[in-house]
Each structure stands twice: as C-alpha cells, then as structure tokens.
TORDOMAR-194953 format. One record per residue (C-alpha): residue number from 1; residue in one letter; chain; x, y, z. Coordinates in nm, 3 decimals. Example, Ala and Ser with C-alpha at 12.3 -4.5 7.8 and 13.67 -1.06 7.14 Angstrom:
! TORDOMAR-194953
   n res chain    east   north      up
   1   A     A   1.230  -0.450   0.780
   2   S     A   1.367  -0.106   0.714
This chain:
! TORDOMAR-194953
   n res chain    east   north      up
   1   X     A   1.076   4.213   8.349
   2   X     A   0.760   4.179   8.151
   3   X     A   0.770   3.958   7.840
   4   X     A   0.541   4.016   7.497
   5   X     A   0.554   3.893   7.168
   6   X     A   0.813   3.654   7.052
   7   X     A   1.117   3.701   7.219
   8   X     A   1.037   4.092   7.325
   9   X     A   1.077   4.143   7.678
  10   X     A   1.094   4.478   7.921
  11   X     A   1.364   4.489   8.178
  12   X     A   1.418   4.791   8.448
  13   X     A   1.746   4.959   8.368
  14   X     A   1.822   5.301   8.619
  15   X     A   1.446   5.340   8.630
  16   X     A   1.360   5.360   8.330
  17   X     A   1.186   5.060   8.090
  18   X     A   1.404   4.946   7.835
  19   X     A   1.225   4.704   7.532
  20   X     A   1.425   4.477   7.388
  21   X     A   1.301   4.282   7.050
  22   X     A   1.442   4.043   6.828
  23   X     A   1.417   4.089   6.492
  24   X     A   1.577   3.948   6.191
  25   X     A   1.852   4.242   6.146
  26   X     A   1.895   4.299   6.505
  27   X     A   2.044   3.923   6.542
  28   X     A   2.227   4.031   6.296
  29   X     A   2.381   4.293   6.448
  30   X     A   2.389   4.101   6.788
  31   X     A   2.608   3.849   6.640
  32   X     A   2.833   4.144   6.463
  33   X     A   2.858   4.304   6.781
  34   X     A   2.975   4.014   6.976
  35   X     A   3.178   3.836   6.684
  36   X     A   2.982   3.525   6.807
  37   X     A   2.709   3.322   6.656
  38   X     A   2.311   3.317   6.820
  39   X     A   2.389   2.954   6.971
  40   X     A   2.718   3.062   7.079
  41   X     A   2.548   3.345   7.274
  42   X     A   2.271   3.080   7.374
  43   X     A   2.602   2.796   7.499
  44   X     A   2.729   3.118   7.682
  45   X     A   2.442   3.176   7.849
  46   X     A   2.425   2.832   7.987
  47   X     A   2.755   2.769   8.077
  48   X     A   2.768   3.131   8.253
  49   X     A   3.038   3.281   8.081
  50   X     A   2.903   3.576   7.941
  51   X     A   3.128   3.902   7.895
  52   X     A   3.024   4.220   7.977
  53   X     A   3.070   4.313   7.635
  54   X     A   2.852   4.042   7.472
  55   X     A   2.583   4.199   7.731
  56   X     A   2.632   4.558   7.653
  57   X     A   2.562   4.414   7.281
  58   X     A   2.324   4.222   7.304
  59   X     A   2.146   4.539   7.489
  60   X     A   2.207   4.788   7.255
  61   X     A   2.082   4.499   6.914
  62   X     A   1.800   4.444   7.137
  63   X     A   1.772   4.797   7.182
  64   X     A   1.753   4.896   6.760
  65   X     A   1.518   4.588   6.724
  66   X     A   1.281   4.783   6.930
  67   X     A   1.334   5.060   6.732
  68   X     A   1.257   4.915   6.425
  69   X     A   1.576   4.861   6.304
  70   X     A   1.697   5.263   6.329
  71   X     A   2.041   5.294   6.485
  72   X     A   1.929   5.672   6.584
  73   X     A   1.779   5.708   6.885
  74   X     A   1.959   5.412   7.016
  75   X     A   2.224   5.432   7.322
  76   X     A   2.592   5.397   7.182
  77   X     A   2.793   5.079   7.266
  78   X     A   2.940   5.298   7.528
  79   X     A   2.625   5.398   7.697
  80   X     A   2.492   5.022   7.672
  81   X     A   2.812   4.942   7.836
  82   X     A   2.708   5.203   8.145
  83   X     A   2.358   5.109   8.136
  84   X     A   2.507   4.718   8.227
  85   X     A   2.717   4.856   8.467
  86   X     A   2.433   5.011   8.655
  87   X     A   2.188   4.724   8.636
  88   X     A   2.457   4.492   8.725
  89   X     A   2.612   4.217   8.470
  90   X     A   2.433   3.973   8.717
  91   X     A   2.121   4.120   8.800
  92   X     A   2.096   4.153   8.412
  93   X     A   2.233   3.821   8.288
  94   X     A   1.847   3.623   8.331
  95   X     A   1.678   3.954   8.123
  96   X     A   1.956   3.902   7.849
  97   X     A   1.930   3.506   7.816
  98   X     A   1.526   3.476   7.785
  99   X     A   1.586   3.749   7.507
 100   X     A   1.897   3.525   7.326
 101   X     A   1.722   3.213   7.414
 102   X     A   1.405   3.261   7.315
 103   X     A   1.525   3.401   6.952
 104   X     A   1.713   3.082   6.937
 105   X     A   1.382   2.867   7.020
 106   X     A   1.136   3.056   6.878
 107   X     A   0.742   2.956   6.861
 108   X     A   0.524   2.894   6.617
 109   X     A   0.340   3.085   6.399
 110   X     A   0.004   3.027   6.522
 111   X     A   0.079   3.120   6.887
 112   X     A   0.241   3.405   6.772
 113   X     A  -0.106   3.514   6.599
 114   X     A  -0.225   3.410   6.905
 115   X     A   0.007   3.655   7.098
 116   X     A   0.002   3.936   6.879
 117   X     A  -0.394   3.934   6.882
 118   X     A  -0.422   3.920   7.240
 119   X     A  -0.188   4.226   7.266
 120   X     A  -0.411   4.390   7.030
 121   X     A  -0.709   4.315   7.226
 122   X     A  -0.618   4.477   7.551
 123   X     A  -0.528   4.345   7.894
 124   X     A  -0.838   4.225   7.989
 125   X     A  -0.825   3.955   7.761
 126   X     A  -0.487   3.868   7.827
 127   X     A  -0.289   3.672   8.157
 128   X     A  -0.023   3.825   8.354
 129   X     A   0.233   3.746   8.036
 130   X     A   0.061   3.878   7.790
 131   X     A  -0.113   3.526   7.656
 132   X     A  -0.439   3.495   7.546
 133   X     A  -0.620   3.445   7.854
 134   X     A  -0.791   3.093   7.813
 135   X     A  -1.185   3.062   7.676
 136   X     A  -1.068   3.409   7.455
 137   X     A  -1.156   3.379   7.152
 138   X     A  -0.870   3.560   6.917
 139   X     A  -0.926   3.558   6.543
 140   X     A  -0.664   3.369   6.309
 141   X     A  -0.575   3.564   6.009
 142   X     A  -0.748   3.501   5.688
C-alpha cells in the first residue's frame, strides 16, 4: 500500500494497483453509498465494525475519486463487492481506514504544497512515502 497526496493511497487488489483518492464529490458519494456519515465511517473503523458493504463502497467512491469524478470506467458496486471478497474484508480493512481517516483529518495546506511539489519533482527528491525528502527545497506557490 503506497500512500501520496492527501488521503490518496494504492492498495494491491488480485494483482493489480488500485488508487483510491478522496475528493470532495467522492465523499459524497461514499457517504450515499453507505447511508452513513464520514465520522460514522471513521467511529466504524475504530470500533471494527465495518460491513462488507460500507467496504465495497468506500472502494468503488475511492475508486471515481481517482478517476476524477467519472462514474465510467469505474467497477460497479457489484464488482467492488468481488474485488473485497478477493482481497479479503480483513486484509483490506487497514487500506480502507487510512483512506476514511485521513479524509476525516486532513492536513494542511502548506504540506499539501509541500506534497504535491515533491510528487512533481520526482522520486529522488522524495522519502519512501512520497514526502519531501528533508534539506529539499520545494517552491511554495506564488
């Protein structure tokens, strides 16, 4: 599982790389999906007591967040539903509560600048996480 900018993470799903990413409409959708509010989810999380619906959900809005808000393209509810069932609702739980938790949380807008810079910059200035590596310089927009 390999994390990025606020919230956007990568987890293994069959073999293949799935990116999840939180934007504004798909929380929206997350919390239509699931008929329950972001710190619901978040309270779920915690107490472990999340469905295997809420999961296949919270996939498939963290699936249309990462492509920029189009529902084509994106695996059905259905296939979402499969793809949990192969990863495991277990072994897929920790990928799906960083991704509801840190949309909760959030960070602020200069590490985010931060972030998104050292993305743009390339690896080499960047730490296993994708953070600005420290003594990198990264330029704050004007």
């Amino acid at each position: 599982m390999g994390v990025h900018l606020l919230g956007e993470l990568t987890v293994e799903i069959a073999g293949k790389s799935v990116t999840l990413v939180p934007t504004n409409k798909s929380l929206v959708l997350m919390e239509q999906l699931t008929g329950k509010s972001l710190s619901e989810l978040v309270q779920n999380f915690l107490r472990v007591h999340t469905s295997f619906a809420d999961a296949a959900a919270i996939l498939r809005a963290g699936m249309y967040g990462a492509n920029g808000n189009k529902l084509d393209g994106v695996p059905s509810l259905d296939e979402c539903a499969d793809m949990v069932m192969q990863k495991g609702l277990a072994n897929i739980t920790p990928a799906l509560s960083q991704f509801v938790s840190s949309a909760y949380v959030g960070k602020p807008i200069d590490e985010l600048t931060k972030l998104r810079e050292a993305k743009k910059a390339g690896p080499e200035k960047q730490d296993a996480e994708g953070n600005a590596k420290a003594g990198t310089e990264v330029a704050s927009p004007s």
